[in-house]
C-alpha positions in Angstrom: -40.9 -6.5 26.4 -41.1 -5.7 22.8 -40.0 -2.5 21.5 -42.6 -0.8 19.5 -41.1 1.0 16.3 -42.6 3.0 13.5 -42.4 -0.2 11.4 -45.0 -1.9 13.6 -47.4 1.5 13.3 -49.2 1.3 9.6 -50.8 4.7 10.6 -47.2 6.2 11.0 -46.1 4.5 7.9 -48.7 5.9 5.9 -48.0 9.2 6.6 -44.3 9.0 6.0 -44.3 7.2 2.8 -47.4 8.9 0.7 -46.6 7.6 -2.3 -47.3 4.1 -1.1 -43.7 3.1 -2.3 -43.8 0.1 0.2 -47.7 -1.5 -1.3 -45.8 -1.4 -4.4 -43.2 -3.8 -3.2 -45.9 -6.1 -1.5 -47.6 -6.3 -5.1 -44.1 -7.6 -6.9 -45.1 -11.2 -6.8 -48.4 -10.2 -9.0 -46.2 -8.1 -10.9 -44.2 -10.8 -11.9 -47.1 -13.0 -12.8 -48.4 -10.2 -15.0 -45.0 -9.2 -16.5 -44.8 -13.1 -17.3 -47.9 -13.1 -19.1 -48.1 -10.2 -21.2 -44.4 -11.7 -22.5 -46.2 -15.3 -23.5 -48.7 -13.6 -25.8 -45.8 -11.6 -27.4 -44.6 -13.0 -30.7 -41.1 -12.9 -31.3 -39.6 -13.2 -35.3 -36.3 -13.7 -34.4 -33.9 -16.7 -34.5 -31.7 -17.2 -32.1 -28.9 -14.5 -32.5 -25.2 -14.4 -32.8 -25.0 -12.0 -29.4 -27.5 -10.2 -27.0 -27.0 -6.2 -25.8 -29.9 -5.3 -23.3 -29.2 -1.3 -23.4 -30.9 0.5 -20.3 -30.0 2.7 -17.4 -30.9 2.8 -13.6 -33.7 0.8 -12.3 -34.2 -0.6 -16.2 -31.1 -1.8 -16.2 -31.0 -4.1 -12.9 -33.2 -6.8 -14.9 -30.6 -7.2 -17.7 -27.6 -7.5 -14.8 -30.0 -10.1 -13.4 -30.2 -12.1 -16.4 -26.9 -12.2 -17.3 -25.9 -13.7 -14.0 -28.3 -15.6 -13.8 -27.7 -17.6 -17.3 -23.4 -16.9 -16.7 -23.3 -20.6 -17.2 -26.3 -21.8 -19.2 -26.2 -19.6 -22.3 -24.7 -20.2 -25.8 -24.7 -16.6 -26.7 -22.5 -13.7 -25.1 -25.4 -11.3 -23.3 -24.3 -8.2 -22.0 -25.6 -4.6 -20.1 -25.5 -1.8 -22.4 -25.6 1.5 -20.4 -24.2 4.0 -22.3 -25.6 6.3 -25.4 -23.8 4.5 -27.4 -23.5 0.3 -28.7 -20.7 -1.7 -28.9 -18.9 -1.7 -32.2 -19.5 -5.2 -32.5 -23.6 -5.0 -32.6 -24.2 -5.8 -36.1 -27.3 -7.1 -38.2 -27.0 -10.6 -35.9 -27.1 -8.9 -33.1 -30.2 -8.6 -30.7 -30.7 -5.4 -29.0 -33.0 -5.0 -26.7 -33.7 -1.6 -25.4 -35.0 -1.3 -21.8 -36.4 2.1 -20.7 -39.6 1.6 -18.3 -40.5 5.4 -19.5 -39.9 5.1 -23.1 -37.6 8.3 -22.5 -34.5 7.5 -21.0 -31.6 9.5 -23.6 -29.0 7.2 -23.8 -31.4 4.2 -24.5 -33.0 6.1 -27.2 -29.9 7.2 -28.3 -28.5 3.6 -28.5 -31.6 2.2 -29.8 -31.1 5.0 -33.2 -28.1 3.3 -33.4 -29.3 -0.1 -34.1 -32.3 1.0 -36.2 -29.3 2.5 -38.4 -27.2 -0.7 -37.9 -29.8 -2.7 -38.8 -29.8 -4.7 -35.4 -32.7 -7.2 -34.5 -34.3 -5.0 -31.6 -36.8 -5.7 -29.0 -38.5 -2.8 -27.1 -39.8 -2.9 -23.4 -41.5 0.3 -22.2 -44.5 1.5 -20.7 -45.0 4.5 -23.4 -42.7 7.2 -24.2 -41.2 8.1 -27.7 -39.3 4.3 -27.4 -43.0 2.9 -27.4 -44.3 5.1 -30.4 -41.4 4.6 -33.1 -41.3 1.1 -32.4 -44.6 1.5 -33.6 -43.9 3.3 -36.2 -41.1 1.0 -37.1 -43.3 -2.3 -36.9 -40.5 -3.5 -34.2 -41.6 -6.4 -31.9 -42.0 -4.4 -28.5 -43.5 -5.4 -25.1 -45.4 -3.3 -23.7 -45.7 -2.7 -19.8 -47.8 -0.9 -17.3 -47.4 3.0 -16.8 -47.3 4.9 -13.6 -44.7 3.0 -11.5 -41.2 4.4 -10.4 -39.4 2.1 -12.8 -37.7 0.4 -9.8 -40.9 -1.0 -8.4 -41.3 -2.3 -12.0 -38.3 -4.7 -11.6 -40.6 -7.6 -12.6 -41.6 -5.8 -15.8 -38.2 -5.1 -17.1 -37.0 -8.5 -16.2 -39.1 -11.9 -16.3 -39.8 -10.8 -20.2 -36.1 -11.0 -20.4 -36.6 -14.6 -19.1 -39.7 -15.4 -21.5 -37.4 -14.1 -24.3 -34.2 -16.4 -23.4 -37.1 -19.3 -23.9 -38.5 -18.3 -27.0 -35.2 -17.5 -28.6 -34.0 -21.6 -27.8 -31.4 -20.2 -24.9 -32.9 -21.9 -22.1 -35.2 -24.4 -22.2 -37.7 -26.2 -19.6 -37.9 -23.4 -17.3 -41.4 -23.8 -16.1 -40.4 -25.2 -12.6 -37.7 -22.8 -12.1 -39.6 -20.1 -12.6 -42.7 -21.3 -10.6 -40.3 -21.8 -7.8 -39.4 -17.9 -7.6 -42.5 -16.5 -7.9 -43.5 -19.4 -4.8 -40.4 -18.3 -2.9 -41.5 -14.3 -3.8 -44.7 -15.5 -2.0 -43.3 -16.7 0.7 -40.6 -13.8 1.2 -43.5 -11.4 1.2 -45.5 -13.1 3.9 -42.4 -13.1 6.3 -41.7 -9.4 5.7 -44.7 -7.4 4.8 -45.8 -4.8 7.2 -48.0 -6.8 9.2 -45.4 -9.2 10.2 -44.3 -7.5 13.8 -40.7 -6.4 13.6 -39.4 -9.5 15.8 -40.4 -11.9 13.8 -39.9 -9.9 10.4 -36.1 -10.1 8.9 -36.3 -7.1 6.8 -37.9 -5.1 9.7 -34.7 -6.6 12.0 -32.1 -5.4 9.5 -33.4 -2.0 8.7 -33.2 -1.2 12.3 -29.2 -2.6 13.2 -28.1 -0.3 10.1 -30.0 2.3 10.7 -27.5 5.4 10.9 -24.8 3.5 8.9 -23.6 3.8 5.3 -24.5 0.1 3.7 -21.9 -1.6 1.7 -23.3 -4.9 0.2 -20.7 -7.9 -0.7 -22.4 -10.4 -3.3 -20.3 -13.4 -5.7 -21.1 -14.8 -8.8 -24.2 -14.9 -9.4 -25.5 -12.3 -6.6 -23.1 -9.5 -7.9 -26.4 -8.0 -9.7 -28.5 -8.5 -6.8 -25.8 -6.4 -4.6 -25.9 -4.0 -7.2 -29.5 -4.0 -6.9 -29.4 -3.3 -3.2 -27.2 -0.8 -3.8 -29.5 1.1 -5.8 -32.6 0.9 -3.6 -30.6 2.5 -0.6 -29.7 5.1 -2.7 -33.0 5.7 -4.0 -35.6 4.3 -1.4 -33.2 5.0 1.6 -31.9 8.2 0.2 -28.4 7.5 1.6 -25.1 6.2 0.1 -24.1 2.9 -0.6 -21.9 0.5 -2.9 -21.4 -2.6 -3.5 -18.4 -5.3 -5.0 -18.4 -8.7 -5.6 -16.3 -11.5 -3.8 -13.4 -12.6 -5.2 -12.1 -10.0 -7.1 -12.8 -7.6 -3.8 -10.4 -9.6 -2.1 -7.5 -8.5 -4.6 -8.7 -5.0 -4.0 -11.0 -3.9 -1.7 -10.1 -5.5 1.6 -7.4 -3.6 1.6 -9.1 -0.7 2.0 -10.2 -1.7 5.3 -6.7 -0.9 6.7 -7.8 2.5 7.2 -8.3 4.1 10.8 -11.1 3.0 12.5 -12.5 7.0 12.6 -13.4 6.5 8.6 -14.7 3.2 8.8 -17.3 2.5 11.4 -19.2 4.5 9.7 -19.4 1.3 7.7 -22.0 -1.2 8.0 -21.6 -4.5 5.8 -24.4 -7.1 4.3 -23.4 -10.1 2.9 -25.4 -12.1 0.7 -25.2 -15.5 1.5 -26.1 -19.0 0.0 -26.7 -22.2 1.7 -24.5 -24.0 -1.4 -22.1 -21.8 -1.3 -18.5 -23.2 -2.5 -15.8 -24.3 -0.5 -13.6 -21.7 -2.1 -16.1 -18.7 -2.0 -17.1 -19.7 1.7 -13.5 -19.3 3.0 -13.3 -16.0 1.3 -16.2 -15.0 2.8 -15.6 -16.2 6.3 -11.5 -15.0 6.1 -12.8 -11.1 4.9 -15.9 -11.1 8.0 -12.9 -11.8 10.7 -10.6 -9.5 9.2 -13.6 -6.6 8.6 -15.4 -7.2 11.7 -13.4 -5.0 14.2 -13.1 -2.1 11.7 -17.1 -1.9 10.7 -20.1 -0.8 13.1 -22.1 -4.1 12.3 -21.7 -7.2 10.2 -24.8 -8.5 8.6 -25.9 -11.2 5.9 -29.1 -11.9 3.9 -29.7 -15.6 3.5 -30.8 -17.0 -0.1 -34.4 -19.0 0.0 -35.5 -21.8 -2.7 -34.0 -25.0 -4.0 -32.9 -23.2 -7.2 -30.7 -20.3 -8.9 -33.4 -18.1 -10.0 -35.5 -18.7 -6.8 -32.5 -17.9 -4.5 -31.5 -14.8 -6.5 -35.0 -13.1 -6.5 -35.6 -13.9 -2.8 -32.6 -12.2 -1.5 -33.0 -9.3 -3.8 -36.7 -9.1 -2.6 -35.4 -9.1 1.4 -33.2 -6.2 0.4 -36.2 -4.0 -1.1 -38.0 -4.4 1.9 -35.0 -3.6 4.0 -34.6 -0.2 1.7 -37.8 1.0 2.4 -38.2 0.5 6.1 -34.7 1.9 6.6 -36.4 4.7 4.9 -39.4 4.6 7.2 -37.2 4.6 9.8 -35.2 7.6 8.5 -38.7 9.2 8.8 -38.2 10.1 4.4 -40.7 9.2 1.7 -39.0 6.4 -0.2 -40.8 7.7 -3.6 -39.4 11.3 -4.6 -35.9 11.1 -6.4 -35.7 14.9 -6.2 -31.9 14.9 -7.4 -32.7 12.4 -10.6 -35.8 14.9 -11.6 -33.2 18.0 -11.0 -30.7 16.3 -13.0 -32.7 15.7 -15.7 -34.6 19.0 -16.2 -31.1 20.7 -16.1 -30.2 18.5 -18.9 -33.5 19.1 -21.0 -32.3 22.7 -20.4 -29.0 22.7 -22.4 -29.2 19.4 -24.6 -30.8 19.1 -27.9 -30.3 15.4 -27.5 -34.5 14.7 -28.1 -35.1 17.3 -31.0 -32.2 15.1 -32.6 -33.5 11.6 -31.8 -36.8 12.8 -33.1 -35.3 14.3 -36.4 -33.1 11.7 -36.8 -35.7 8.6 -36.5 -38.0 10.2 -38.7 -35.4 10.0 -41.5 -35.4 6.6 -40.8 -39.2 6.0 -41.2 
């Protein structure tokens, strides 16, 4: 007989998460189709530039990490994840910066995007509103604008298929059309086999939720799923409201493993995911396999998320997807609202309290102007 959970009660779900963090997830695939649009009918004046900097933080962030990884191998220009209040020294008038901040007012991405007005940096602006959104205005810089009213996490599609239009329209990567209708197709398809009508034994995310329920998640990724783990990372944090981390394989096995040695009273507490791939090579695959036996007796449970599609963007997205869904009904099933970020909002009103960071940003750009 099938067990009947919370998961499988909509009524019980909807009281438990208000905000309706969960519909936003079931929307992403029309996200993504939107976010892809509104990036095709922006004009970009740039030629393709010596180096890319995406600056952002938190959930603004993820889609630069996911890009990167994504084009590790395919790119002719170095593109790296600025998050920090401050650029690299070497961002320079042949640099591209594209500043990331889903509310227009994250500090350090205003901060850094001062910095490359004053450098005199290409830039590239992706918010929903916010002071980033009106002095690139002012500034008559290219910008992309994006819808308002999300948590900027649930906006993941906003913050980084643009990125993907922009690779394409800078000459980076070319002929993506099939690869990217294969994600959003795979999106689809990840959606209709765990969305909250699928019953938890035949839904994946539902099934995962439930064995790590009362553990403390640690996600293992490789090469290109280290963004994705970080990803996952975040949305326990956030949707689950519990702590997690994450580390990529191989570099955790010069590290990390060893940290497993320690007495089974402070690790089975543990539980570990593993992001897997159906082409995985021979040499990552015997890494994997090699850390599972020698984990698997210290650790409450041993899980793994298997990529979906034919292709690298397709396989990415869908196991990133899986995870959000598993966030959220671990969340559910924690009986917490997987909306409210109580501790970010304390943070930052503490901050506004003693910093003078804005009334120097706004001084500051207005010199500029």
């Amino acid at each position: 007989m099938t067990r009947i959970t919370v998961l499988d009660q909509s009524d019980k779900v909807n009281s438990i998460d208000k905000n309706g963090m969960l519909e936003l997830c079931e929307k992403t695939p029309e996200f993504c189709r939107d976010a892809i649009e509104r990036a095709e009918n922006t004009q970009i004046p740039y030629k393709l530039p010596q180096n890319i900097i995406i600056v952002g933080m938190g959930g603004s962030a993820i889609g630069g990490d996911l890009l990167k990884d994504w084009l590790y191998n395919r790119a002719s220009v170095t593109i790296e994840v600025c998050r920090d209040y401050h650029l690299p020294a070497y961002a320079n008038q042949e640099s591209l910066i594209i500043a990331l901040s889903y509310s227009g007012e994250t500090e350090e991405t205003l901060n850094a995007f001062l910095e490359a007005v004053k450098r005199g940096c290409l830039i590239l602006t992706l918010s929903s509103g916010g002071r980033l959104q009106k002095f690139s205005k002012k500034l008559k810089i290219p910008r992309i604008e994006i819808p308002s009213n999300l948590p900027p996490r649930a906006a993941l599609a906003y913050t980084f298929f643009p990125l993907v239009i922009l690779m394409k329209k800078l000459g980076i990567i070319k002929d993506i059309k099939g690869e990217v209708q294969d994600a959003l197709n795979i999106l689809q398809t990840v959606r209709e086999e765990n969305a909250l009508r699928v019953p938890s034994d035949r839904n994946e995310a539902k099934k995962i939720a439930a064995k790590i329920n009362g553990t403390i998640p640690i996600i293992y990724g490789f090469r290109r799923y280290r963004a994705v783990a970080r990803r996952l990372k975040c949305q326990f944090n956030e949707n689950s409201k519990i702590p997690s981390k994450f580390e990529a394989f191989s570099e955790l096995n010069h590290n990390e493993v060893v940290g497993w040695e320690a007495p089974m009273n402070l690790t089975d507490a543990f539980s570990l995911l593993l992001l897997r791939d159906p082409l995985e090579s021979p040499e990552i695959k015997q890494r994997i396999e090699i850390t599972k036996q020698m984990i698997s007796p210290k650790v409450s449970k041993i899980l793994e998320i298997q990529a979906m599609g034919t292709q690298e963007l397709a396989k990415m997205l869908s196991t990133m997807y899986i995870g959000d869904f598993v966030s959220i009904y671990l969340a559910l099933l924690r009986g917490v609202d997987p909306t409210p970020t109580k501790s970010i909002d304390h943070l930052k009103a503490e901050l506004k309290q003693q910093l003078s960071l804005s009334t120097r940003f706004d001084e500051e750009i207005e010199k500029l102007m």
